[in-house]
PARO-729505 format. One line per 3 residues: number of its first residue (from 1); their letters; for each residue x, y, z of C-alpha. Coordinates in Angstrom, 2 decimals, always signed. Example, Ala and Ser with C-alpha at 12.3 -4.5 7.8 and 13.67 -1.06 7.14 Angstrom:
% PARO-729505
1) as) +12.30/-4.50/+7.80  +13.67/-1.06/+7.14
END
This chain:
% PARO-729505
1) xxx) +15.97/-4.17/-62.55  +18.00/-6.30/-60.18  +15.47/-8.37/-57.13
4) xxx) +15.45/-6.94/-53.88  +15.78/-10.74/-52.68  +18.55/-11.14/-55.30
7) xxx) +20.63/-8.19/-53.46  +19.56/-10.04/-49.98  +20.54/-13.18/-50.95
10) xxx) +24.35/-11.54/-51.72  +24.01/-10.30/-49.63  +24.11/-13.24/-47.34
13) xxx) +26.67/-15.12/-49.61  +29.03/-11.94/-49.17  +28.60/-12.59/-45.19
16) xxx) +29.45/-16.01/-45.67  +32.77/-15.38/-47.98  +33.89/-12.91/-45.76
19) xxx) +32.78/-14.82/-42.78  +35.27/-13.50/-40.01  +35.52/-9.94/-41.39
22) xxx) +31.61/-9.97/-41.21  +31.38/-10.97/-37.67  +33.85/-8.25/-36.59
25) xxx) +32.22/-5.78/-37.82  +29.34/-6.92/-36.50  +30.56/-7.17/-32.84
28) xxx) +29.60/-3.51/-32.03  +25.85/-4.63/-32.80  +26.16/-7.82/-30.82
31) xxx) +27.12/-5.89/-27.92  +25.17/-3.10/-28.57  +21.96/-4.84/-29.04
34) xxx) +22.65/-7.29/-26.45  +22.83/-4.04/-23.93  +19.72/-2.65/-24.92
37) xxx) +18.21/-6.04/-23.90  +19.98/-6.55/-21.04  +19.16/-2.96/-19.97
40) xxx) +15.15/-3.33/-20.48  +15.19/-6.83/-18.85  +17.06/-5.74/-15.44
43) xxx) +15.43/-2.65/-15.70  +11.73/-4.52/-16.03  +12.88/-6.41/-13.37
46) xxx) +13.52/-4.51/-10.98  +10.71/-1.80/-11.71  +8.11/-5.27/-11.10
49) xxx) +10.12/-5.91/-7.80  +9.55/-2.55/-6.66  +5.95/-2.21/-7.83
52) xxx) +5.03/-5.54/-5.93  +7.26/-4.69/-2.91  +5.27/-1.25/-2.48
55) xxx) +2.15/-2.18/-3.58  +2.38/-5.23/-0.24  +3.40/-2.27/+2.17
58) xxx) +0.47/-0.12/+0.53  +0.82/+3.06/-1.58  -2.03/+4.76/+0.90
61) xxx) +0.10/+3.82/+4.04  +2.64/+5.86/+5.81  +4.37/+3.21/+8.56
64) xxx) +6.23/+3.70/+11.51  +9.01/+1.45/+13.08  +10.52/+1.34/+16.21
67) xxx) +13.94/+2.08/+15.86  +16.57/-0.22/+17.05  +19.76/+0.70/+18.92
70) xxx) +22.97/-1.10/+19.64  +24.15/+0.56/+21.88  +22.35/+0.29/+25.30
73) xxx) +23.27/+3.86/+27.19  +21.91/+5.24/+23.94  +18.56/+3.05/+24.16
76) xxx) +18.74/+4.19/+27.93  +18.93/+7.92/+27.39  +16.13/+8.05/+24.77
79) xxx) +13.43/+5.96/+26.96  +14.33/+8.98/+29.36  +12.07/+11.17/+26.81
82) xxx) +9.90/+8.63/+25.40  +8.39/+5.02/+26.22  +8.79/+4.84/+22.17
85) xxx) +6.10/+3.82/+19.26  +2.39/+3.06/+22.15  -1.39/+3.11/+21.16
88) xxx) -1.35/+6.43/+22.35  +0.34/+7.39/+19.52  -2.54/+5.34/+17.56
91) xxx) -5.15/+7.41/+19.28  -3.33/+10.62/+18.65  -2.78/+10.16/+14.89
94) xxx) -6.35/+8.70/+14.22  -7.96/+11.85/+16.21  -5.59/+14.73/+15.13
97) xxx) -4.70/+13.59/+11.20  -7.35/+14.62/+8.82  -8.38/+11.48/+6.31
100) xxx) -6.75/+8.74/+8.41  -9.23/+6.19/+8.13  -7.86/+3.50/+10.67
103) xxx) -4.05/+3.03/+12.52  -3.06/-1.26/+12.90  -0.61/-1.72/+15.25
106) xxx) +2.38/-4.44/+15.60  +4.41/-6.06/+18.13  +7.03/-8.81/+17.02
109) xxx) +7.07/-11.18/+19.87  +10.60/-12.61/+21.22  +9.36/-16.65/+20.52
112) xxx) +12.29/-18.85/+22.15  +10.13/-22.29/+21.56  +7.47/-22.90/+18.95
115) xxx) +6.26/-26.39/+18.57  +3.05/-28.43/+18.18  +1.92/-31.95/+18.47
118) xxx) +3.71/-33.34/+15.51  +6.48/-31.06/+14.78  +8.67/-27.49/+15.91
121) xxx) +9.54/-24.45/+13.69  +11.15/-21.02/+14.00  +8.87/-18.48/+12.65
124) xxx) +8.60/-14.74/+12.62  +6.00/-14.03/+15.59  +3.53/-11.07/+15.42
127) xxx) +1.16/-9.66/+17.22  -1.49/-7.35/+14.25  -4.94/-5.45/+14.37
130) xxx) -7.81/-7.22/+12.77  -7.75/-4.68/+10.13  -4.00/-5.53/+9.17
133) xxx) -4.56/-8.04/+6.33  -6.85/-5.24/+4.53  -3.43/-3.21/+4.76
136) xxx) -0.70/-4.97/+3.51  -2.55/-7.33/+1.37  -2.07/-10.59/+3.10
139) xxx) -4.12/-13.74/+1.18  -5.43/-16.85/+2.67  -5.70/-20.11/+1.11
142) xxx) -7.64/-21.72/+4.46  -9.63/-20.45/+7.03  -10.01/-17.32/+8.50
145) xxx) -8.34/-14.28/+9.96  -9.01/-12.88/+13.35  -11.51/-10.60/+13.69
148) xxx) -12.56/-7.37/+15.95  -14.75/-9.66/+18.31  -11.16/-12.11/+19.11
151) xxx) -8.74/-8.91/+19.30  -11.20/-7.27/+21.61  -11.34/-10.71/+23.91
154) xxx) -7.44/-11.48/+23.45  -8.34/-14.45/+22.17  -5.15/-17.30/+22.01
157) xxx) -5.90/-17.83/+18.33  -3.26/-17.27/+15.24  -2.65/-17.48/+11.37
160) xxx) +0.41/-19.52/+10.31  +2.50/-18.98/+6.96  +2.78/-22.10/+4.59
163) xxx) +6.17/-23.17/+5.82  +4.89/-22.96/+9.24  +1.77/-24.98/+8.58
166) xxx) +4.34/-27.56/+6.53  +7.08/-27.67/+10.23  +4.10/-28.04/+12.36
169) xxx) +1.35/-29.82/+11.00  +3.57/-31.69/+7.56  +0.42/-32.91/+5.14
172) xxx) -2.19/-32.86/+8.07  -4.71/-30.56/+8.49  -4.21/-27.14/+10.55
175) xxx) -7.23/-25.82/+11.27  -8.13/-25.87/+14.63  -4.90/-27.47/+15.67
178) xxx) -2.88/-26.15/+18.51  +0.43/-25.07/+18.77  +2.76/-23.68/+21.70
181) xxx) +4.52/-20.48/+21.09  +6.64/-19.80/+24.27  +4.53/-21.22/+26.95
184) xxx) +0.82/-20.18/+25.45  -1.09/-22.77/+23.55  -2.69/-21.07/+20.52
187) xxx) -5.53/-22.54/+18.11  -4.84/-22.33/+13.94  -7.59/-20.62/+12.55
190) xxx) -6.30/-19.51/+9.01  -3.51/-20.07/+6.82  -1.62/-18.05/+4.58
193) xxx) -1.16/-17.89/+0.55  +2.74/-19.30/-0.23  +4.70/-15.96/+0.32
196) xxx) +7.76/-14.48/-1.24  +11.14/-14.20/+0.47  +13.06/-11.14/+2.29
199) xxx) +12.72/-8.28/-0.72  +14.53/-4.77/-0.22  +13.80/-1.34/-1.91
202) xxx) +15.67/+1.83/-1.04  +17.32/+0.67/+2.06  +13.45/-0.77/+3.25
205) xxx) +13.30/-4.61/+3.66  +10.05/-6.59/+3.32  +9.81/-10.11/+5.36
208) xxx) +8.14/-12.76/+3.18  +4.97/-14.26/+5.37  +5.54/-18.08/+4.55
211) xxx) +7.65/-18.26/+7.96  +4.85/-16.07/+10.03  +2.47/-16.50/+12.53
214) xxx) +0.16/-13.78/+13.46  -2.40/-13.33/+16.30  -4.55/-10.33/+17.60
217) xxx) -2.23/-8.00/+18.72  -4.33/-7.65/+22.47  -3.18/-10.88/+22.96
220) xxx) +0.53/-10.25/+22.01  +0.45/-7.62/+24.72  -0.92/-9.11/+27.56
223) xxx) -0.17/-12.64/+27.33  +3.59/-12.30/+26.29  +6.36/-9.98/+27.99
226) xxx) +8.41/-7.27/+26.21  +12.13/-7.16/+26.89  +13.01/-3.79/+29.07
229) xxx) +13.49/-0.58/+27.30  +11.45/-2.03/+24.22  +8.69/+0.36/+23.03
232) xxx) +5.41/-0.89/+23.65  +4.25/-1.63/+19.71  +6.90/-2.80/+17.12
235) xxx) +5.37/-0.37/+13.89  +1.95/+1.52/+13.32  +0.79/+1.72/+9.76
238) xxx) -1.47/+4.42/+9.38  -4.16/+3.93/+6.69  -5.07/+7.30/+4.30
241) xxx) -8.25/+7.82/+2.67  -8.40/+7.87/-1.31  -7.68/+11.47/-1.87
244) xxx) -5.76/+12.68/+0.89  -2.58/+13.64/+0.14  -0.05/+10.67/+1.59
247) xxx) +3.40/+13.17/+1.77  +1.80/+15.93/+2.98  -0.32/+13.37/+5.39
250) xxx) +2.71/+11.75/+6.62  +4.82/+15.55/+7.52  +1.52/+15.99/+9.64
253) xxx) +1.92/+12.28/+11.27  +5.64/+12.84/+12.21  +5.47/+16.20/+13.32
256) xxx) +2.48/+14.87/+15.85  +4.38/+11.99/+16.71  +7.93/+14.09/+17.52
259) xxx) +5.51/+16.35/+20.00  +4.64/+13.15/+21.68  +7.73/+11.54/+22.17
262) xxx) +9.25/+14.37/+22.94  +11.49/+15.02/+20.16  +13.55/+11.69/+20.96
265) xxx) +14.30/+10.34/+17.66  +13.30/+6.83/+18.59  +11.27/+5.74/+15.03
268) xxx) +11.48/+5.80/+11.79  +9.12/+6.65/+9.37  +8.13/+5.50/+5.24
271) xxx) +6.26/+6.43/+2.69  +5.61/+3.95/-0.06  +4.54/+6.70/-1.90
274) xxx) +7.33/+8.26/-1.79  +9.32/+5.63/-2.60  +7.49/+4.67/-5.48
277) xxx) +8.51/+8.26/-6.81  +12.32/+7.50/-5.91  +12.18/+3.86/-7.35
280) xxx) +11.07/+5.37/-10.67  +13.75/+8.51/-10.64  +16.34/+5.90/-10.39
283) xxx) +15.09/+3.77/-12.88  +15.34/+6.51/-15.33  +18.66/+7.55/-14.22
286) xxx) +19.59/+3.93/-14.51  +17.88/+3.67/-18.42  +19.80/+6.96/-19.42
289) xxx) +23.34/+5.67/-18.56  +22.80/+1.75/-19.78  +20.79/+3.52/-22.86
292) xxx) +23.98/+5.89/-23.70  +26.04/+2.64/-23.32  +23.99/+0.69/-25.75
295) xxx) +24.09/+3.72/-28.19  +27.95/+4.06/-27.72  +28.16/+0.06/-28.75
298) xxx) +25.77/+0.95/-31.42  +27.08/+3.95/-33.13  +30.87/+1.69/-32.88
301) xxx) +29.18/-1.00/-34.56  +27.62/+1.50/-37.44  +31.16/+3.03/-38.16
304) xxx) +32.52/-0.42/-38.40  +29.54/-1.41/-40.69  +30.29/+1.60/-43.02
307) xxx) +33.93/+1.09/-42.88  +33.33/-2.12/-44.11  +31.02/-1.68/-46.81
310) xxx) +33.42/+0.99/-47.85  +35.83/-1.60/-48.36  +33.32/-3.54/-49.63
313) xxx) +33.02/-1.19/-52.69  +36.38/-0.60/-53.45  +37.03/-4.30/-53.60
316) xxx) +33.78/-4.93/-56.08  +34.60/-1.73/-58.37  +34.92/-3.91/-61.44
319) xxx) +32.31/-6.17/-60.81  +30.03/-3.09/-60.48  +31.17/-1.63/-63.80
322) xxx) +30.13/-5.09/-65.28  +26.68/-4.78/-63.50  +26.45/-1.11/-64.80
325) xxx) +27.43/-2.30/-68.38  +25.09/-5.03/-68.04  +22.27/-2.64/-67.75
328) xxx) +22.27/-2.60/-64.00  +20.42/+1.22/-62.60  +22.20/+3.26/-60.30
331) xxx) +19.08/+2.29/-57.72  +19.78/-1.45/-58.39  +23.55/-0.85/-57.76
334) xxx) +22.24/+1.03/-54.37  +20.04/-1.54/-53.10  +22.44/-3.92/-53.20
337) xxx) +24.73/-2.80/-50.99  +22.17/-1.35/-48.66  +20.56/-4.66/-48.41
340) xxx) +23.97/-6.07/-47.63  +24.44/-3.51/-45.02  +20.93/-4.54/-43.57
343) xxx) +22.44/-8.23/-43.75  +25.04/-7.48/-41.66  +23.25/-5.56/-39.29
346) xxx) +20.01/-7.94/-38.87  +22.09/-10.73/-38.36  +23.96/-8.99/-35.53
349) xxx) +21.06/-8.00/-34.14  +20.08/-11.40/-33.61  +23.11/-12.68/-32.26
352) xxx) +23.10/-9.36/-29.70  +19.42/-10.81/-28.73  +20.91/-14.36/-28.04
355) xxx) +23.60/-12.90/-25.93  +20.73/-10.55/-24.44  +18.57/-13.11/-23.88
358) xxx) +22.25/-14.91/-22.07  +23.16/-11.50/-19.86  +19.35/-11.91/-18.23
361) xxx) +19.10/-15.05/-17.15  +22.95/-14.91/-15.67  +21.91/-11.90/-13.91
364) xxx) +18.26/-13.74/-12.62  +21.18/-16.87/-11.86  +23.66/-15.92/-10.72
367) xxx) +22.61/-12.42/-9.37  +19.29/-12.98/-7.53  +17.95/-9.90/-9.18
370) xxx) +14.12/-10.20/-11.46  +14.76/-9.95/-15.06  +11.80/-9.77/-17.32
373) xxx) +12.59/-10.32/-21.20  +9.42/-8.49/-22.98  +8.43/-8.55/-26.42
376) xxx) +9.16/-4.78/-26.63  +12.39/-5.18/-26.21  +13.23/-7.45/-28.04
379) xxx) +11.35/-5.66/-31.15  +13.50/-2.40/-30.67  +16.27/-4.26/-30.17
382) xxx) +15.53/-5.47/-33.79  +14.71/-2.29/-35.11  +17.57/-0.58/-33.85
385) xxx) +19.80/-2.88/-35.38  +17.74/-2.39/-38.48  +18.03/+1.36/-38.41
388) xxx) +21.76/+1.10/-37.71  +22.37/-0.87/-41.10  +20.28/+1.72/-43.25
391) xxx) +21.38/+4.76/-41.37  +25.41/+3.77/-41.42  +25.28/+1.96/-44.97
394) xxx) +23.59/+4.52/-47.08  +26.96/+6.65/-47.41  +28.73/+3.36/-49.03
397) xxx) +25.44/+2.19/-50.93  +25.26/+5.69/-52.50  +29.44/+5.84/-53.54
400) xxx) +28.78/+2.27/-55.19  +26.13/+3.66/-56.95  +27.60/+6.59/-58.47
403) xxx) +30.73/+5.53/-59.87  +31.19/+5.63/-63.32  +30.89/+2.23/-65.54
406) xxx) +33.82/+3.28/-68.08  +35.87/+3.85/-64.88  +34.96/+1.09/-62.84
409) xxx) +35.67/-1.32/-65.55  +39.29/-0.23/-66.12  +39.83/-0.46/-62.30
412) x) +42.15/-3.07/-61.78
END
C-alpha cells in the first residue's frame, strides 16, 4: 500500500516537472478563488460602512431635511404654501404620532468668519436640541454637552469637533475658551471624539463631526439670521420608542407633515430602517452575481484540472502498469492521482488568496471603498479550492485506476 504523503509528495514533484502546464491549469482557481475573496472583502466592507453609517443616523429615527432648490422662482412658489421644516411641525409630530418619544431640531448656520484668540477655521456650524447627542450617537472626549437649562436660556455656549479644537486652540486647552463665529463670541464647553469623514449610503450622505461646532439650537435662532426664503429649522429627527413600528411610524409623520405644509413638497424624508433593509437587498444581489462569477472561474479551472490530469494519465500509462505489476492496488493507483489533483488545486488556491488578499487592498487604495479580509473567507476560499480538486479529479483518478496492468505495460 502506497503513502498518502508518498502520492502528495508526486504529487508536488509532478507540479514542479510540469511547472508551466501546472500553473495554467491552475489559473481558473487563481482567479476563481481570488474572486471569492475579493467578493467577501468588498462585500464586508461595505455591509460595516453601512451598518456604522445607519447605526450614527439611528435605526429608531425617521429624519427630515429641508429640501434645497436651485432654482429661485421655484423656492419662491413653494414658500407661497409653506414657511418649510418649523417647530410647529415638532409640536405637531410629538402630539399627533403615537410612540414618538422626543423630536431634536437643526439649523445649519451660514458662518462667514470663525476665529479665536490663537487661530481661524472653517467648520460646519449647527444649531441642535440638548437631546441630539442621545440621537445620533455623538461621543465626547472633554467636557460637556449643552443641556436643557442652556437651550432654554440661549446660552452663547458650543461643542467643537477635533479639527476645530486643533485650528483654534492648536495643543492648548479648549475648555472654556472663546471663539467668534460671525460676530457672537461663544464659550467651548465640550469637545468631540475624532470623527470619520463625509460617508454616503443609498444616495444619503453623512458629514463627519471632526470639522463641527454645535450650540443649543435657541441660540442658533435668535442670535444668528436665516437667509430669505430658508425654512426656519434645517432637519427634525424624530425619535421612536422601542417597539413602535419605524415604517409604518414614519407614513404617519409624512402624511402629518404634507397636511401642514400644505402639500408643497419642500422636505425630504429617511428611514434608516429602511435603508438598512435596502443596504442588505443589494448586498445579496451584489454576492449572487460576484458569487456566480467566482463559480464560473471555478468550474473553468476544474475542467482544466481534469483535462489535465487526463493527460496526465495517458502520459503515465506505462509507469502505472509497472506500479500495478509491482503490487500497487487499484486504491493506491487512485489516490495518487487524486492527491495530485488536490496538489494542483491547493496550491492555486493559495496563490488566488495572495491575489485576493492584492484585489482588497487596491480596492481600500486606490478605490476609497472598506474592505475587510475575514478569516471566513479566506477558509472557504480554501475549501472551495479543495473541493474543486476532489470533485473535478475523481473522473481521471478513477480511469488511472482501472486500466489494465497487461495493457498498460505494452502501451508505448
Amino acid at each position: 500500500m502506497i503513502d498518502p504523503r508518498e502520492s502528495l509528495v508526486s504529487g508536488l514533484e509532478s507540479l514542479r516537472h510540469h511547472a508551466l502546464r501546472s500553473f495554467l491549469a491552475m489559473l481558473g482557481i487563481i482567479f476563481g478563488v481570488g474572486a471569492v475573496i475579493a467578493m467577501l472583502s468588498i462585500g464586508a466592507g461595505a455591509e460595516a460602512q453601512a451598518l456604522e453609517i445607519i447605526d450614527a443616523m439611528g435605526l429608531r429615527n425617521v429624519v427630515l431635511k429641508d429640501k434645497r432648490f436651485d432654482r429661485e422662482n421655484e423656492l419662491t412658489e413653494i414658500r407661497r404654501k409653506s414657511a418649510g421644516l418649523s417647530s410647529r411641525d415638532a409640536k405637531a409630530i410629538s402630539e399627533a404620532v403615537p410612540g414618538v418619544e422626543r423630536v431634536v431640531a437643526k439649523i445649519e448656520v451660514e458662518a462667514w468668519k470663525v476665529l479665536s484668540p490663537t487661530g481661524r477655521a472653517k467648520p460646519r456650524v449647527l444649531g441642535v436640541s440638548s437631546d441630539y447627542p442621545s440621537l445620533v450617537k455623538l461621543a465626547l472626549v472633554e467636557g460637556r454637552f449643552f443641556d436643557r437649562e442652556d437651550e432654554e436660556r440661549h446660552a452663547l455656549v458650543c461643542v467643537i469637533g477635533d479639527q476645530v479644537r486643533r485650528d483654534l486652540f492648536g495643543f492648548g486647552p479648549a475648555l472654556g475658551q472663546p471663539l467668534k463665529v460671525n460676530d457672537q463670541w461663544l464659550t467651548v464647553v465640550g469637545v468631540l471624539a475624532g470623527g470619520s469623514g463625509k460617508r454616503e449610503i443609498q444616495g444619503v450622505t453623512l458629514e463627519g463631526t471632526a470639522t463641527d461646532i454645535y450650540l443649543p439650537v435657541t441660540a442658533a435662532e435668535r442670535r444668528f439670521g436665516r437667509v430669505p426664503l430658508k425654512a426656519p429649522l434645517d432637519e427634525l429627527v424624530v425619535s421612536l420608542a422601542p417597539g413602535t413600528p419605524v415604517q409604518e411610524s414614519a407614513v404617519v409623520v409624512k402624511t402629518l407633515v404634507d397636511r401642514l405644509h400644505g402639500g408643497a413638497d419642500d422636505y425630504t424624508i429617511t428611514v434608516p430602517e429602511a435603508l438598512l433593509q435596502q443596504s442588505q437587498k443589494t448586498q445579496r444581489l451584489f454576492d449572487i452575481v460576484m458569487g456566480a462569477i467566482a463559480g464560473i472561474s471555478l468550474l473553468v479551472g476544474g475542467i482544466g484540472i481534469m483535462n489535465i490530469m487526463l493527460a496526465t494519465v495517458l502520459e503515465r500509462t506505462r509507469e502505472i502498469g509497472v506500479r500495478r505489476a509491482m503490487g500497487a492496488r487499484q486504491i493506491d493507483i487512485r489516490n495518487q492521482f487524486f492527491m495530485e489533483a488536490f496538489a494542483v488545486t491547493v496550491t492555486g488556491g493559495l496563490l488566488g488568496i495572495v491575489m485576493g488578499l492584492v484585489i482588497a487592498k487596491g480596492v481600500a487604495a486606490y478605490a476609497g471603498w472598506k474592505t475587510i479580509v475575514t478569516l471566513w473567507s479566506i477558509a472557504l476560499s480554501v475549501g472551495v479550492s479543495a473541493g474543486v480538486g476532489l470533485a473535478f479529479g475523481s473522473y481521471p483518478a478513477m480511469r488511472a485506476a482501472r486500466l489494465d496492468p497487461v495493457e498498460a505495460l505494452r502501451y508505448e
